[in-house]
C-alpha positions in Angstrom: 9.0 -7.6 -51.9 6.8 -5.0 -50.2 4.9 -6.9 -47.2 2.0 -4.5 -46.1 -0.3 -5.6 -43.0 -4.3 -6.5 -43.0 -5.0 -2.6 -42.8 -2.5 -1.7 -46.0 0.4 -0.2 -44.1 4.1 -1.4 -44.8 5.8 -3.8 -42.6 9.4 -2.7 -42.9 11.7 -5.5 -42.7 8.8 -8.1 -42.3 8.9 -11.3 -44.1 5.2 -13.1 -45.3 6.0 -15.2 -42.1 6.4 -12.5 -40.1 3.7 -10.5 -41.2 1.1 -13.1 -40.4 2.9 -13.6 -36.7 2.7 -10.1 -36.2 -1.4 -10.1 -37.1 -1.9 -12.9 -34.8 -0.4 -10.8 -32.2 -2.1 -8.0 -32.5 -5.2 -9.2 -32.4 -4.1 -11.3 -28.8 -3.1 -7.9 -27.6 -6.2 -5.9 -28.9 -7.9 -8.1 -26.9 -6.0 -8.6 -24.1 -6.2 -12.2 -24.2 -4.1 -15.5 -26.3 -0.4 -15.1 -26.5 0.8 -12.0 -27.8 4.0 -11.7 -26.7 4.6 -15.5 -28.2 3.0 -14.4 -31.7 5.8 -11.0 -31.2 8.6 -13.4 -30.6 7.6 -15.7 -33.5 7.2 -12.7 -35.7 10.9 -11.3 -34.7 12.4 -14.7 -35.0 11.3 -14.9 -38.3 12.2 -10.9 -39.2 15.3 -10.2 -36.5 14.8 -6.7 -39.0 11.1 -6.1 -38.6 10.5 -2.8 -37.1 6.9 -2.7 -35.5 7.4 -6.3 -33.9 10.5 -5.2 -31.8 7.9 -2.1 -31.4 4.8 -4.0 -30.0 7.4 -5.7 -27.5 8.3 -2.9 -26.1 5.0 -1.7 -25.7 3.7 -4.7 -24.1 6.5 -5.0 -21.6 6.8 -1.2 -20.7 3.3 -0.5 -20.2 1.7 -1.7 -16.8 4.2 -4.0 -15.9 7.1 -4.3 -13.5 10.6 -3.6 -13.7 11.9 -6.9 -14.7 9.1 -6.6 -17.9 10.0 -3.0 -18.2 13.9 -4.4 -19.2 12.4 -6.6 -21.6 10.8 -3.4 -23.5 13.8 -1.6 -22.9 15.9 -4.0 -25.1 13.3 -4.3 -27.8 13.4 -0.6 -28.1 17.4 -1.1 -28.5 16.9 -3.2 -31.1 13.9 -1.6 -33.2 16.2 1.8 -32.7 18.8 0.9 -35.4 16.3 -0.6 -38.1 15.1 1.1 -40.8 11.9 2.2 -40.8 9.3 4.3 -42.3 7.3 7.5 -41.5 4.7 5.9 -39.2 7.3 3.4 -37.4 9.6 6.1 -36.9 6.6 8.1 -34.5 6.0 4.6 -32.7 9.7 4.7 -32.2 9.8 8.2 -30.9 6.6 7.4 -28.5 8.4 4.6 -26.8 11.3 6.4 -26.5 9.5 9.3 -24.2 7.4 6.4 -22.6 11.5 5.5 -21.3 12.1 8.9 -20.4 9.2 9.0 -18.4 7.4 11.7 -20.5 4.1 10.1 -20.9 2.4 13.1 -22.0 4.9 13.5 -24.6 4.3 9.7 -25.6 0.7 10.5 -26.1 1.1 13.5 -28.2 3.3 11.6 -31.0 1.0 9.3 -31.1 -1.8 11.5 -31.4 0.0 13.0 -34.8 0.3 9.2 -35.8 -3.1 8.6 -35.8 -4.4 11.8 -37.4 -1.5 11.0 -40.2 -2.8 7.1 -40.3 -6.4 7.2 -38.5 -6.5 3.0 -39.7 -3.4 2.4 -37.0 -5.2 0.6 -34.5 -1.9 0.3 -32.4 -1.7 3.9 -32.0 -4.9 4.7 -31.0 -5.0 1.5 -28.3 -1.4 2.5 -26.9 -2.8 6.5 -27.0 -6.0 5.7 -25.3 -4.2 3.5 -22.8 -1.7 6.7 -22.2 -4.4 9.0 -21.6 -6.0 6.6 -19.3 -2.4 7.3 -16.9 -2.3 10.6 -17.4 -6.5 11.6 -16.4 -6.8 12.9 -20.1 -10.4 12.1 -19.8 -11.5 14.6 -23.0 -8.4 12.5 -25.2 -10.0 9.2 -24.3 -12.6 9.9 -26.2 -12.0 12.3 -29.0 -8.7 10.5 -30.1 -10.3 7.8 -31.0 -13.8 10.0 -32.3 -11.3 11.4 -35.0 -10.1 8.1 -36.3 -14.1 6.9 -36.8 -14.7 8.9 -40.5 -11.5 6.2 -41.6 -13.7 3.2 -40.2 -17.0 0.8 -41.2 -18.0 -2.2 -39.4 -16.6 -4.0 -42.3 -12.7 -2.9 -41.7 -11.1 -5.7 -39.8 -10.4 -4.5 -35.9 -13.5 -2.4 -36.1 -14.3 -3.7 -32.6 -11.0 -2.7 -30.9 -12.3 1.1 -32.4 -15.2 0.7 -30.7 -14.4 -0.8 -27.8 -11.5 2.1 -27.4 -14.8 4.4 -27.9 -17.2 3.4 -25.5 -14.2 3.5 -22.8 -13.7 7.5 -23.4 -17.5 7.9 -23.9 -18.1 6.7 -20.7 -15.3 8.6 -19.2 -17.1 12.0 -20.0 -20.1 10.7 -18.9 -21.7 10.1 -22.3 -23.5 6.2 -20.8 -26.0 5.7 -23.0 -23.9 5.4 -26.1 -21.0 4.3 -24.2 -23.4 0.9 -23.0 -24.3 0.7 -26.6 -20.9 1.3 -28.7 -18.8 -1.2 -26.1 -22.0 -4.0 -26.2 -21.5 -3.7 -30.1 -17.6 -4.0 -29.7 -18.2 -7.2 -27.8 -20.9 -8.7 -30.1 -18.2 -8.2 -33.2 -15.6 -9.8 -30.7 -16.5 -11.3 -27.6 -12.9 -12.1 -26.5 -12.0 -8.2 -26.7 -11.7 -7.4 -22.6 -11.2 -3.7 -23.1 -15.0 -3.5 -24.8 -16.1 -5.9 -22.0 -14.4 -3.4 -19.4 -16.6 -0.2 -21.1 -19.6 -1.6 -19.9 -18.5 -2.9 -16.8 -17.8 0.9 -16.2 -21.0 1.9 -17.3 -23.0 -0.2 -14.7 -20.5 0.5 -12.3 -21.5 4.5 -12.7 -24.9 4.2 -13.2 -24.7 1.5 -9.9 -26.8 -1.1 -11.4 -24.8 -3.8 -9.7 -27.1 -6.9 -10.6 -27.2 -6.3 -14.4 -23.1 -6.0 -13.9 -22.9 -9.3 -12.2 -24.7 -10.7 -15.1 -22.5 -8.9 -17.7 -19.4 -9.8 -16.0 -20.2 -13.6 -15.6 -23.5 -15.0 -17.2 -24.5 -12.5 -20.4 -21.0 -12.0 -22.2 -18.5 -14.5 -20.7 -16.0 -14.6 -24.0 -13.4 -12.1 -22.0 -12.8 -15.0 -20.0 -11.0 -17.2 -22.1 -6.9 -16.7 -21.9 -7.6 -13.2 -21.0 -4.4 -11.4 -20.0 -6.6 -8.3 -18.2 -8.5 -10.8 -16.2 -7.1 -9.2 -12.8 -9.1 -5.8 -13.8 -12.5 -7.6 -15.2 -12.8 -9.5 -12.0 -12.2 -6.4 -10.1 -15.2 -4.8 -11.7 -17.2 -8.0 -11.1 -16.2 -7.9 -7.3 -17.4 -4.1 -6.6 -20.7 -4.5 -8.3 -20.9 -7.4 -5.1 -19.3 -5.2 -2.9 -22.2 -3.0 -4.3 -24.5 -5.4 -3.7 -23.5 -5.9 0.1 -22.3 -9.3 -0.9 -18.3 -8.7 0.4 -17.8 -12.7 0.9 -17.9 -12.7 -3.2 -15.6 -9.7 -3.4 -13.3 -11.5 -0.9 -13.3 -14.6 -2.7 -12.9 -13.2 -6.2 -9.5 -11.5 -4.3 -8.5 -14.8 -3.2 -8.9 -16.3 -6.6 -8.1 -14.7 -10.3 -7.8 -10.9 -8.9 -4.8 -11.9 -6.1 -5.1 -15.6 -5.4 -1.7 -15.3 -6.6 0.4 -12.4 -6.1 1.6 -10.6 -9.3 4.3 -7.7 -9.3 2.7 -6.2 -12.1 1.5 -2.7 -11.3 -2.0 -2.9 -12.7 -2.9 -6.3 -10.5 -1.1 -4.8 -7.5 -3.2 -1.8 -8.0 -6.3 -3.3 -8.6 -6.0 -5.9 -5.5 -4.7 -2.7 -3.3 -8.1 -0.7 -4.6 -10.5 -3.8 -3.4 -8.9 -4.3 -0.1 -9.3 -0.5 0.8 -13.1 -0.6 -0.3 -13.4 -3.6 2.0 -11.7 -1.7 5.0 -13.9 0.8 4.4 -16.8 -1.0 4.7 -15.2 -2.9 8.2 -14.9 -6.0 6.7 -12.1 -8.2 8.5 -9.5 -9.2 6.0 -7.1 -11.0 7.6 -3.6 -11.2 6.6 -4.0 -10.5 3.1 -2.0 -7.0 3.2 1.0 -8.4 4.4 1.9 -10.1 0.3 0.4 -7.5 -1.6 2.6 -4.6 0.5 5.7 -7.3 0.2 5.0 -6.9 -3.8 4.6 -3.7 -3.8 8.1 -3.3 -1.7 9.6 -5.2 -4.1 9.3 -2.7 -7.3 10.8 0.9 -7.2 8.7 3.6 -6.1 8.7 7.1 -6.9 7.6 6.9 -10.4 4.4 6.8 -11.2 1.8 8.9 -8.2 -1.2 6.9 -9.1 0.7 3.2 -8.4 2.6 5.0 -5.2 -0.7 5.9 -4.3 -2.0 2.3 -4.2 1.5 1.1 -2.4 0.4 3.7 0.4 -2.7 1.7 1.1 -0.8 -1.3 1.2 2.0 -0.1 3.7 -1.5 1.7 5.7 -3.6 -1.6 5.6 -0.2 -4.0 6.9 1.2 -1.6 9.3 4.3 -1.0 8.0 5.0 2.7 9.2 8.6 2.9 7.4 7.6 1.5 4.3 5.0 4.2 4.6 7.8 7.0 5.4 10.0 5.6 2.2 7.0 6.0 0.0 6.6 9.8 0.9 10.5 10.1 0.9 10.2 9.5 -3.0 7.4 11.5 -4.1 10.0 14.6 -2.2 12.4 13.2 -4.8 10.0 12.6 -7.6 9.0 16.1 -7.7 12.5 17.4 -8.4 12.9 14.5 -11.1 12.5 14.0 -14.7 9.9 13.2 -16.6 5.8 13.8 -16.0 5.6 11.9 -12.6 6.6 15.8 -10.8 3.7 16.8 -12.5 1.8 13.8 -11.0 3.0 13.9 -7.3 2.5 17.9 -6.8 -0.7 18.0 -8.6 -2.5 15.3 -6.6 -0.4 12.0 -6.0 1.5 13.6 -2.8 -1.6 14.9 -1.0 -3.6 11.6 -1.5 -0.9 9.5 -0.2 -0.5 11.8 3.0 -3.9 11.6 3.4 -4.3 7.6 3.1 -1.5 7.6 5.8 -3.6 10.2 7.9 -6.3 7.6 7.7 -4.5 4.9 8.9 -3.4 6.8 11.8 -6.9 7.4 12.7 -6.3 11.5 11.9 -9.9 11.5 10.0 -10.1 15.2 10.3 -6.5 15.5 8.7 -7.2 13.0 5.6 -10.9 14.6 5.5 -8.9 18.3 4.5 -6.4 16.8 2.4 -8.7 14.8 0.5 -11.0 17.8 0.0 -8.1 19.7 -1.6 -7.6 17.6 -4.5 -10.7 15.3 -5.2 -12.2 17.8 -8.1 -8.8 17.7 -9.8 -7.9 14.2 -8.9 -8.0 13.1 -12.8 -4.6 14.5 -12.9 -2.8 12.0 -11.7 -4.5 9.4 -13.8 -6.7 6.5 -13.8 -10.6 6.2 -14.1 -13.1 7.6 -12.9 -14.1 4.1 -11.0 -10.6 3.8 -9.9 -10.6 7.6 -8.8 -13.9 7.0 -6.8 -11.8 5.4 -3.9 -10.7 8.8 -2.9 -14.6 9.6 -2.4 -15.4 6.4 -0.5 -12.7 7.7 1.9 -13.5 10.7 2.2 -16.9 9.7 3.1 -15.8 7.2 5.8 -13.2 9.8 6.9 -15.9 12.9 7.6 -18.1 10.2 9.3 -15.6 8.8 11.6 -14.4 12.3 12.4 -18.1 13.3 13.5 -18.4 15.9 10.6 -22.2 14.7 10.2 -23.1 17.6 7.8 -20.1 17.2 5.0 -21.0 13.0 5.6 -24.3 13.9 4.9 -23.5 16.2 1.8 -21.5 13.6 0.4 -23.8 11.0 0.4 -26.2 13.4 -1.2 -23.7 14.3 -3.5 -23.2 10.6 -4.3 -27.0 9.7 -4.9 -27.3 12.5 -7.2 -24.4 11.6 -9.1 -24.9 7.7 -9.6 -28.5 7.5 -10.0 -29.5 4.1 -11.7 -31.7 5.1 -14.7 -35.4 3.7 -15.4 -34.3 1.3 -17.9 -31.2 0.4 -19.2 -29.8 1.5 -23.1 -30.0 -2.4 -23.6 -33.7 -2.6 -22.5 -34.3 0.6 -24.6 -32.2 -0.6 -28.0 -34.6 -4.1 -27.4 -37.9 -1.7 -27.4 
């Protein structure tokens, strides 16, 4: 018996059982929130032979974890290897294969092809727009997923995981408007789905209209809340519109709660709690001992392959002190960019100039981190992450040129920054109400 899945594509090796596990999986990890890795077991326990649950494993546990989750996707791999499987499994096979091999890029491209062959796999174009978000592919954000729309209606089940996916690249390349509009749809279809909920966060966060993101985040569209699994980054949002606001007790007590209240070794909270800390050093604000866990998490995963996360370990090792943590980090972007895989493309591009600089700063060599910084900050995508994200290398640069007494480039800057993050008249919501 043939077993196809809500969308019409065949499950190979999938039982009835199975197949329904598998949905309910899915749709937890299209939203970032329930129990998909629970639904994926079920769904393998009932089909040891079913390809694209050993698959969504191994995505789940390779992607933005840690090493010990990272072993977990390994394994599934191992076992999905061996199993038959069709056209369309076999590229999700072949993309977490390179995703092992550390060749990201590569990763992304197969599943670029999978989506233009099968513009209805939702997996593909989630797991592609989540690999161009590491690798700064800021134009593939949004047009991998603008190809897929001609396939799609509001009536196709997981319509609002496309749109969510959307509005994230729309508002990437700077297309708000339509970004504000596409992810508040996404989250009216489904309120649960975090990475919808995210696209707008990023939206205010641009446009710095830091009230209306407060309400967003915690009074206007609250469903992201429940069980969600990318709580860590939500929360982080909602604690730099405060920080925005000049509100840092908030932002410090948000970190002390769901963003870090309690230390995670997975490398998206780690980065996420490193990024908030920085912003309130930046800003003076005295913070206690709350390096010393987050650099002892950070010591405790392997560095040297991925810039961006290294990156984020460097402000760690800067904000607790620890000058030989700090030398070990640097010592394995030397060897990263002799290494496999994309991350030499990574540290030489940007990654190895940021993390000098970060150390500069922490020496109190502002003039040093303020040349670096200005070396790399127009190709900083490169290395990956968001444009938000990203926007830490401007706040220090910033507080770098002023602390140095380089009043003209401070100035500049915060011109530059005014210009650049303007808050508009009235919002696209207040517009699409008139």
């Amino acid at each position: 018996m043939t077993i196809r899945d809500h969308q019409g594509f065949v499950l190979t090796g999938a039982s009835a059982e199975a197949a329904e596990s598998y949905r309910r999986a899915l749709h937890s990890y299209h939203c970032y929130a329930g129990d998909a890795i629970g639904a994926a077991d079920a769904a393998i326990d009932a089909s040891p032979t079913f390809v694209m649950a050993q698959i969504l494993k191994a995505y789940m546990h390779i992607l933005g974890t840690n090493q010990e989750a990272a072993a977990v996707g390994a394994a599934a791999y191992a076992q999905a290897r061996p199993l038959p499987a069709n056209h369309r499994e076999q590229g999700h096979l072949a993309a977490v294969g390179a995703l092992l091999s550390g060749e990201m890029r590569k990763a992304a491209r197969i599943l670029e092809d999978v989506a233009i062959d099968y513009p209805r796999d939702v997996l593909a174009l989630q797991i592609g727009q989540m690999l161009d978000f590491f690798l700064g592919e800021q134009r593939m954000l949004r047009d991998r997923i603008a190809r897929a729309l001609p396939a799609w209606s509001r009536d196709i089940p997981d319509y609002h995981v496309v749109l969510g996916c959307l509005a994230f690249g729309l508002e990437e390349t700077g297309q708000y408007e339509r970004a504000e509009a596409v992810g508040r749809e996404a989250v009216a279809l489904e309120p649960r789905d975090n990475w919808a909920q995210h696209a707008v966060a990023h939206v205010l966060e641009m446009q710095d209209r830091r009230e209306e993101g407060v309400t967003w985040m915690t009074r206007e569209a609250t469903g992201w809340q429940d069980e969600s699994f990318f709580a860590v980054h939500n929360w982080w949002h909602t604690a730099l519109f405060h920080l925005g606001l000049g509100e840092p007790d908030q932002a410090l007590a948000l970190y002390d709660g769901p963003i870090y209240g309690q230390a995670s070794t997975f490398a998206l909270d780690m980065v996420d709690a490193a990024a908030l800390l920085w912003r309130l050093h930046l800003q003076g604000v005295e913070l206690g001992d709350r390096w010393t866990p987050l650099a002892d998490a950070f010591a405790s995963e392997p560095r040297g392959q991925y810039a961006f996360d290294d990156a984020h370990a460097m402000l760690a090792y800067v904000g607790a002190g620890r000058d030989a943590a700090q030398r070990q980090v640097l010592d394995r972007q030397a060897a990263a960019l002799t290494g496999p895989g994309d991350n030499a493309y990574f540290v030489s591009e940007v990654g190895l100039a940021v993390m000098r600089a970060i150390q500069a700063f922490g020496r109190d060599d502002y003039g040093r981190a303020v040349e670096l910084l200005r070396g790399v900050r127009n190709k900083a995508m490169r290395y990956g992450g968001s444009n938000a994200q990203r926007d830490l290398l401007d706040l220090t640069l910033i507080e770098a040129a002023r602390r140095d007494g380089q009043d003209a480039l401070h100035r500049a800057l915060l011109a530059e920054r005014e210009a650049a993050r303007a808050t508009p008249t009235r919002s696209a919501a207040r517009l699409a109400a008139e």
